[in-house]
Structure formats: C-alpha cells, structure tokens
C-alpha positions as CSV (number, residue, x, y, z in Angstrom):
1,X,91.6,85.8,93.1
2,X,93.3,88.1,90.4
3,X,93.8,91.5,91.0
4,X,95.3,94.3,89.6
5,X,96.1,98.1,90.3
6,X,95.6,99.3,86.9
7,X,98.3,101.7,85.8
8,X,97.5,105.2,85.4
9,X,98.3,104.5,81.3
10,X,95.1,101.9,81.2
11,X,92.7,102.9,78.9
12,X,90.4,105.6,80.6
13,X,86.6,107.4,80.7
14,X,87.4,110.3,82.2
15,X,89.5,112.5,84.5
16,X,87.7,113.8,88.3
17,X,88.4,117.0,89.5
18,X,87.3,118.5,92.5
19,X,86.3,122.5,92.0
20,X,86.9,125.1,94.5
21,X,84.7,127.1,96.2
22,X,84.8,130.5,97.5
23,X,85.1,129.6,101.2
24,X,88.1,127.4,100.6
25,X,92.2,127.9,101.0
26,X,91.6,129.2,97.3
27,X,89.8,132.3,98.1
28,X,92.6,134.7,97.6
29,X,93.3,133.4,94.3
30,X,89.9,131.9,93.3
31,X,89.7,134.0,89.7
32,X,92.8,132.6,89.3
33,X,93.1,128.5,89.7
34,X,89.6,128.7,88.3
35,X,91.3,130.1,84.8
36,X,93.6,127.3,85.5
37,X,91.3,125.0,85.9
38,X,89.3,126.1,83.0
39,X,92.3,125.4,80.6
40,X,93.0,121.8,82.4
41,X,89.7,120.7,81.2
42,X,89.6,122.2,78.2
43,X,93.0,120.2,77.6
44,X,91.5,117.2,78.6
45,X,88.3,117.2,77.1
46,X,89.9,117.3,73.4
47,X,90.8,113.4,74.1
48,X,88.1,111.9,77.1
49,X,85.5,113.1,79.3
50,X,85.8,115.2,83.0
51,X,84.0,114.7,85.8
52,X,84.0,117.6,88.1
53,X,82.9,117.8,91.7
54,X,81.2,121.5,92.6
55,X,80.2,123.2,95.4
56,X,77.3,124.2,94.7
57,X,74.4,124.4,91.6
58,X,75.4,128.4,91.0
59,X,79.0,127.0,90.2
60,X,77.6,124.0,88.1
61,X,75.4,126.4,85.9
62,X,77.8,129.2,85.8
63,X,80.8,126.3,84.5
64,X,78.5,124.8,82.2
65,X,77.4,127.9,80.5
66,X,81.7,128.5,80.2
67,X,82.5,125.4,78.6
68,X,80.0,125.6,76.2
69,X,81.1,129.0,75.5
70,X,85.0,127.1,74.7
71,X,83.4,124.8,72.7
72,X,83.6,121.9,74.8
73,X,81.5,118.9,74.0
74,X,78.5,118.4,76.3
75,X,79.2,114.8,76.6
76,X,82.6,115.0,77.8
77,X,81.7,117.1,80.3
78,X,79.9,116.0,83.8
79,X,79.5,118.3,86.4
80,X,77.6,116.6,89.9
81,X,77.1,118.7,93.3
82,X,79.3,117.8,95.7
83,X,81.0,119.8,98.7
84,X,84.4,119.7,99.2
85,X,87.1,120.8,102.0
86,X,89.8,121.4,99.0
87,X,90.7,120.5,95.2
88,X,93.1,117.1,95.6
89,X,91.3,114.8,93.9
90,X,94.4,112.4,94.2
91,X,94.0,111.5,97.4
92,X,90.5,111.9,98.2
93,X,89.6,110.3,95.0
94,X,89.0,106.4,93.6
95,X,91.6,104.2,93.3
96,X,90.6,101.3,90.3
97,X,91.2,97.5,90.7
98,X,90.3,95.2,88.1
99,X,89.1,92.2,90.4
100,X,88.8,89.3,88.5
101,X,87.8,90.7,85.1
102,X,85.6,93.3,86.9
103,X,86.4,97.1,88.1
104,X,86.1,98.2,91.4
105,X,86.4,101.5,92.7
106,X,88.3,102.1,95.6
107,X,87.3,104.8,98.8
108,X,90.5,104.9,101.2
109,X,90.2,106.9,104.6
110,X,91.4,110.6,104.0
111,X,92.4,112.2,106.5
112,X,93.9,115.7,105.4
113,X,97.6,114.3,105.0
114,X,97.7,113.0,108.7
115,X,95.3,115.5,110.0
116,X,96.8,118.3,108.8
117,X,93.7,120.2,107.5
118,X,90.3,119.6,107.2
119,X,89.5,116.7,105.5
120,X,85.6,115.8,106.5
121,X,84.1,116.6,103.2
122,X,86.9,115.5,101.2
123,X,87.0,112.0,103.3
124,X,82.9,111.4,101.9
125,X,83.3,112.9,98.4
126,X,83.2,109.9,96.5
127,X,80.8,108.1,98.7
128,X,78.4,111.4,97.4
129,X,79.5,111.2,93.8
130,X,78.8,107.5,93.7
131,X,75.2,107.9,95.9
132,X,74.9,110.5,93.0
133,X,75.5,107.9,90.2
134,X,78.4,109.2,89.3
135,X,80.1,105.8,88.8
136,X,79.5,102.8,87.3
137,X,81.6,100.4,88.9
138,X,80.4,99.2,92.1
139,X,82.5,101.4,95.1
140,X,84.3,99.2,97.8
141,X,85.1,101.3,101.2
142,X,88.2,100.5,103.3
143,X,89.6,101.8,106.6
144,X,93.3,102.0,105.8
145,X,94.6,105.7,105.4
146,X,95.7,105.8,101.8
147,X,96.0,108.5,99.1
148,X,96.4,108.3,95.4
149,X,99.5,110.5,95.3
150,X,101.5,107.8,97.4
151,X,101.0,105.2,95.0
152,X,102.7,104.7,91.7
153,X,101.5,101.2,89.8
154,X,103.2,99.4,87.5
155,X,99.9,97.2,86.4
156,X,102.0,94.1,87.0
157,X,102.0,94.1,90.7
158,X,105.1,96.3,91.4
159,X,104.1,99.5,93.3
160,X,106.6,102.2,93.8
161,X,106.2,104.4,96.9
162,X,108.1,106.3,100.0
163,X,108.9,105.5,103.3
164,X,108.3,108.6,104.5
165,X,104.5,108.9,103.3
166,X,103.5,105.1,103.8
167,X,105.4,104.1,107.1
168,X,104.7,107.6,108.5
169,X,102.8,107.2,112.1
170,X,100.2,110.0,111.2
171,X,98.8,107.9,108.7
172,X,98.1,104.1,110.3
173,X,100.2,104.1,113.7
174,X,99.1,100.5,114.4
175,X,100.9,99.0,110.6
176,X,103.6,98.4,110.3
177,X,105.9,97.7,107.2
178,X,105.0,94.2,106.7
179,X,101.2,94.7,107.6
180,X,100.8,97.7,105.4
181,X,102.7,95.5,102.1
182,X,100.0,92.7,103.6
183,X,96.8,95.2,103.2
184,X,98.5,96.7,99.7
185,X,98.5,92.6,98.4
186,X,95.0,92.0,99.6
187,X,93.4,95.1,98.3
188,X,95.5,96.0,95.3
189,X,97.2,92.8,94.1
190,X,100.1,94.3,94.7
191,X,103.3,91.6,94.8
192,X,106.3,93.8,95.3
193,X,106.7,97.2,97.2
194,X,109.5,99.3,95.4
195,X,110.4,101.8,99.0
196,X,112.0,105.2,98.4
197,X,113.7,106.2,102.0
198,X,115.0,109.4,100.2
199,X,113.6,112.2,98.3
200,X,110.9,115.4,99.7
201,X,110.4,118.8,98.4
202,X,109.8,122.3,100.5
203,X,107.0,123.0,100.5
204,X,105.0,119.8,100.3
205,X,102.7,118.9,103.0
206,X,102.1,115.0,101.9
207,X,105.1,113.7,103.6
208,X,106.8,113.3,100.1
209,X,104.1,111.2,97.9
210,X,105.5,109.7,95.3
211,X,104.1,111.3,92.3
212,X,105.8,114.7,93.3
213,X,109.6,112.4,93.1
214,X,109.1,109.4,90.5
215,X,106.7,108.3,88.4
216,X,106.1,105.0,86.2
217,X,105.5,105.8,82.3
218,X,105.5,102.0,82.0
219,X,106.8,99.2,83.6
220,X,109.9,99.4,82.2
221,X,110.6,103.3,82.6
222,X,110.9,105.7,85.6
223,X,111.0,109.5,85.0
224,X,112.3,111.3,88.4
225,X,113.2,114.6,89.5
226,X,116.7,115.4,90.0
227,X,118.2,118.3,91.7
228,X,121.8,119.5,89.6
229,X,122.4,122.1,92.0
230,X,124.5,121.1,94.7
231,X,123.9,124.4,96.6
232,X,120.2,123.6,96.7
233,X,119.5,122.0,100.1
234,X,117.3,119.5,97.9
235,X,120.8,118.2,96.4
236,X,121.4,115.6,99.1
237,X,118.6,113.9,99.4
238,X,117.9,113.7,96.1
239,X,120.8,112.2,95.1
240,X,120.6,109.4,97.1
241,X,117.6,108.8,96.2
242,X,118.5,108.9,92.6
243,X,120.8,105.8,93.5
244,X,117.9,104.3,94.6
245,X,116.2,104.4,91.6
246,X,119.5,102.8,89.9
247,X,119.2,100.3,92.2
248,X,116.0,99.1,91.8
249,X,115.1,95.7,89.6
250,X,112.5,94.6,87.9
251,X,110.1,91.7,88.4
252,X,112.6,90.1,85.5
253,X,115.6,91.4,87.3
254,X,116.7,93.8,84.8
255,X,117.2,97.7,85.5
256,X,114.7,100.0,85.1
257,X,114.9,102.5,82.4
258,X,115.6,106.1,83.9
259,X,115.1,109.6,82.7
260,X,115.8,112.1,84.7
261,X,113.4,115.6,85.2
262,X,115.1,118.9,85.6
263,X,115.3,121.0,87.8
264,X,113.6,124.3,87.7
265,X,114.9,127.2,90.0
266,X,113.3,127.9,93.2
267,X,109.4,129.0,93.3
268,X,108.4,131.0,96.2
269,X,105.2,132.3,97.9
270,X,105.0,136.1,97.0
271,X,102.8,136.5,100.5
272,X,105.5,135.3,103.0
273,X,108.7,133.7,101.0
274,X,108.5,130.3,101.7
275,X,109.3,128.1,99.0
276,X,106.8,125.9,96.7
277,X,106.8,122.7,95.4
278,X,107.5,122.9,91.9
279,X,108.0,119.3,90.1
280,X,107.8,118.3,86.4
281,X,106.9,114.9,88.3
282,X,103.4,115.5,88.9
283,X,102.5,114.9,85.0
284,X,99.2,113.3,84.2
285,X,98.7,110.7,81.9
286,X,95.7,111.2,79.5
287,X,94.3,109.2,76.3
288,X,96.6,110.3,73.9
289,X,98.4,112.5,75.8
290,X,100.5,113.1,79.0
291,X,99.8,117.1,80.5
292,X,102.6,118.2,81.7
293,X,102.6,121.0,84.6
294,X,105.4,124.2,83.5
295,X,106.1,127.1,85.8
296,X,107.4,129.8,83.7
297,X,111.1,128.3,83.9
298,X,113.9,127.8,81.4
299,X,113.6,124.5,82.5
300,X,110.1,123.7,81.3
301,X,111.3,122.9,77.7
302,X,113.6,120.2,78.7
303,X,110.5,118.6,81.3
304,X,108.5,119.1,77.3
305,X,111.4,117.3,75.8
306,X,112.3,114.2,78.5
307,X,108.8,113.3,78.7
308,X,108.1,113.0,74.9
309,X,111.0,110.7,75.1
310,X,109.1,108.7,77.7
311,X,105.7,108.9,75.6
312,X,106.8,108.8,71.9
313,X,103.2,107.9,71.1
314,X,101.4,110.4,73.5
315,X,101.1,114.6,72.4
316,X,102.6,116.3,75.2
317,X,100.8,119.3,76.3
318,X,101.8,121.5,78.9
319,X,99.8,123.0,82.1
320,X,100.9,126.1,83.5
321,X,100.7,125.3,87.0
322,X,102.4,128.5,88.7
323,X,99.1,129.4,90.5
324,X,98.8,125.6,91.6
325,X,101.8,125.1,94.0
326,X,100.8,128.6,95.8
327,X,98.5,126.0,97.7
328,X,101.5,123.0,97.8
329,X,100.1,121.2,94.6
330,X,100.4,120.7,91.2
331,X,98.9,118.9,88.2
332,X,98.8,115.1,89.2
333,X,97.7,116.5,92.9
334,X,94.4,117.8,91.1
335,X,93.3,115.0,89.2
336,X,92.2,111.5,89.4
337,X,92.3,109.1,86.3
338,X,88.6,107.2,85.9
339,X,90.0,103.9,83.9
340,X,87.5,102.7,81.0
341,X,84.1,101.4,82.3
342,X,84.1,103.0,85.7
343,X,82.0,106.5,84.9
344,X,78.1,106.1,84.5
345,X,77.0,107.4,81.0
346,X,80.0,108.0,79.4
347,X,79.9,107.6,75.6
348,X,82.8,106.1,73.6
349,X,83.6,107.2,69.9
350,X,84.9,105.2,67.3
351,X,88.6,105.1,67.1
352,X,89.7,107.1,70.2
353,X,93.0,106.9,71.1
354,X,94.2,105.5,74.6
C-alpha cells in the first residue's frame, strides 16, 4: 500500500487557521493579533481559499462583515464555529496522506506540547470541523502524540525532524526511536527519518519543532536558521547543528542544497524581558507564494532575499509577525496547509497557480 506525506509545496485548497477568542492567552493583545490575522488572510486569500475556526457566531458575523469590507472573495473564505484553547493550527491541525491515490486527513493526539497548557479543545478541533463538514477527505484518528510543526516532508518519503521534540518522553514515553520511525512508515509512508540532535530557540515551548530550525523548499533544498553571532548563547548549538544539515544525504546520496536564514537580533517580551522566538524559518508555503514572517529587523530583507532564491517561481510576501512570537509563535505555527481535494466546497478557477 502507497503512501505519501504530501509536501507542504503540493498543490493546495486552502489554508486553516484557528481564531482567538477573548478568553484566551491573547487577551492582552487581542486588537492586536486579530489586525495580524486580518492581513494573513487577506494575503492568502489573493491566491486560495481560508478556512478559519471561531469561537463563537458573534466572531464569525463580525469577521465576515470585515473581509467583505477588504474585498475579499466570499468563496475563498470559510468561517465554521468551532472552540478552541489557542491559535496553533500546526499542531492541532490535519496532517494529509495521499493513500493509494486517495487523501486522507490525519487527527494526531495533541496534548499542549507535552502538557504544557491546555489542550482539550484544541485536541477535538478537527474532529468538530470535520463533524461540521468542513472536509472532504475522509478524517482518520490516531493515538500517537504528533504535531504538524515537528514534521518537515520531503513528498518522497524523507522526513526531517528533531530529537529533542520526537524522542522527548512528554510526548509518547512508551516509543522509542525505532517504534516511533515504525508508526511514522505505517501512517505516513515515511522511508527515512532525517534526526536533528541540535538546534532550539528561547523562548519556544515545542521542544524545538522543526519548522522554527529547517525547512524543506523541495527535496533537494533546505533553508535553516543560522546564528552569526558567536556571543549569542544560540551560537553553539546552532552551529552544530548547521553541520548536521551538511551532513545529511539524499535518498540519491547527493548533498542537500543549503541556504542559510539570518539572524535577526534578539526579540524580547516588553512585560517581563524574556526573550522570543523570532525565526525566518517558520515561512509558509502558499499557491504562488511563500509568506514569509518579518519582525521589524535589518535582517528581514535578506530572509526576503534568501527565500526568493529558494522559490524563484513563488512571490514572496512578507508577514509582520512581531505581535505573534509575544505568545512563542510565528507564521508556520498559525497555519495548516489543506492540500487540493481535502476542503468541502471549495471552488477551483481556471488557471490558478500552485
């Protein structure tokens, strides 16, 4: 039996996003993520639809009267009730398998990062969004701990990932290495397990998913972050795991293209001081485009400029994401990718790009 973790570049319908409410960590800066969140899906709505969980039907009216107002198409937009603990539709969303020739949606056990916060509404959101007929690929449940923002696919069976999220004993305590690669063939197709044993930001409370270090922008190419500061206690570890990357092999044997992220200067909470975790890793790719999250640094022009050279064919549109790492985030952490044929309804125009 064939299958495949399709590759966040596959063809998509739409993009999910999970909206805050006014009772969540958010509430201090509601106004504001919501006028980031506002411009996120006005980005992506110029090339697919969004599918955005809500709290509640006040929020759905009050964004749908909004969006009209921007000028956004009714039919890329669809907005379905749902609760939610928080906004990280990467790891409490779908992950997509094609299975033979047919799509399958994935619902992995979410468990608040290894039970760091609450995670009860967050764990049955896209059992509710699918009950809802949200979907319309057929949703498979499974009771291994995974999140989105762990995993980074190739499409060809390689998965790139870290030790440190994966392996980590307040995820699955009874797998092991071997049992968890045995559960990631079975469920995802996956044939070879690319391990990171380096690499974390400050600040980040996933236990270093992948997506904030290294990303595939296809199977040949890896964009990473590296840290050119050798005062920054970062330096260390991500250096070595930059020699990781250099050491990894493709299925073929040959070395993976690499280009290097930079490194912007140190973001910290205005409340309290501690640092965030600011990354031009956690890009999303789109139809047509790859958003890109900035923070107001000198360094957000060459994140612009390194990932158009990893996308020649993609506009490269950037997100400013300084309110988004004030709750440990950024851009990738927000969304989850819908590949093409999974979202009830959607309608397809003649000659869209992908």
């Amino acid at each position: 039996m064939a299958v495949c973790l399709l590759p966040e570049w596959h063809p998509q319908d739409a993009v999910q996003l999970t909206w805050p409410g006014p009772d969540s960590d958010w509430a201090p800066l509601l106004p504001r993520i919501e006028a980031t969140l506002e411009s996120l899906v006005a980005a992506i709505a110029r090339y697919q639809a969004v599918l955005i969980a809500v709290p509640d039907a006040a929020t759905r009216d009050r964004l749908s009267d909004a969006f009209q107002h921007r000028g956004i198409p009714v039919e890329r937009l669809y907005l379905v009730v749902a609760e939610a603990d928080d906004t990280w539709a990467r790891d409490h969303g779908p992950l997509t398998v094609e299975r033979d020739g047919r799509l399958e949606l994935l619902d992995y056990v979410f468990t608040g990062w290894g039970g760091k916060f609450p995670a009860t509404l967050d764990n049955s959101l896209t059992r509710r969004l699918a009950e809802a007929g949200a979907f319309a690929a057929p949703l498979i449940s499974h009771d291994l701990v995974l999140e989105g923002g762990a995993l980074e696919s190739d499409g060809q069976g390689t998965l790139l990932t870290t030790e440190a999220c994966l392996l980590n004993e307040n995820r699955n305590p009874t797998l092991d290495r071997a049992r968890i690669e045995a559960r990631l063939a079975e469920q995802l197709g996956i044939e070879r397990v690319l391990w990171l044993a380096h690499g974390h930001l400050e600040g980040d409370d996933t236990d270093s998913h992948v997506d904030t270090l290294a990303r595939f922008c296809d199977p040949a190419t890896i964009a990473y972050v590296r840290c050119d500061d050798a005062s920054d206690p970062h330096y260390p570890a991500l250096a070595a795991m930059e020699t990781e990357l250099q050491a990894l092999r493709r299925a073929d044997g040959e070395p993976y293209r690499l280009i290097p992220l930079p490194w912007p200067r140190p973001c910290f909470d205005p409340e309290d001081g501690h640092r965030l975790p600011a990354t031009y890793a956690n890009f999303l790719i789109i139809n047509g485009a790859v958003l890109v999250p900035t923070y107001g640094d000198a360094a957000d022009l060459h994140a612009l400029e390194a990932l158009a050279e990893a996308f020649p064919e993609r506009d490269i549109v950037p997100i400013d994401c300084s309110t988004v790492i004030r709750q440990h985030g950024s851009l990738h952490c927000l969304t989850m990718q819908l590949p093409r044929g999974t979202l009830a309804g959607v309608r397809h125009r003649e000659g869209e790009r992908s």
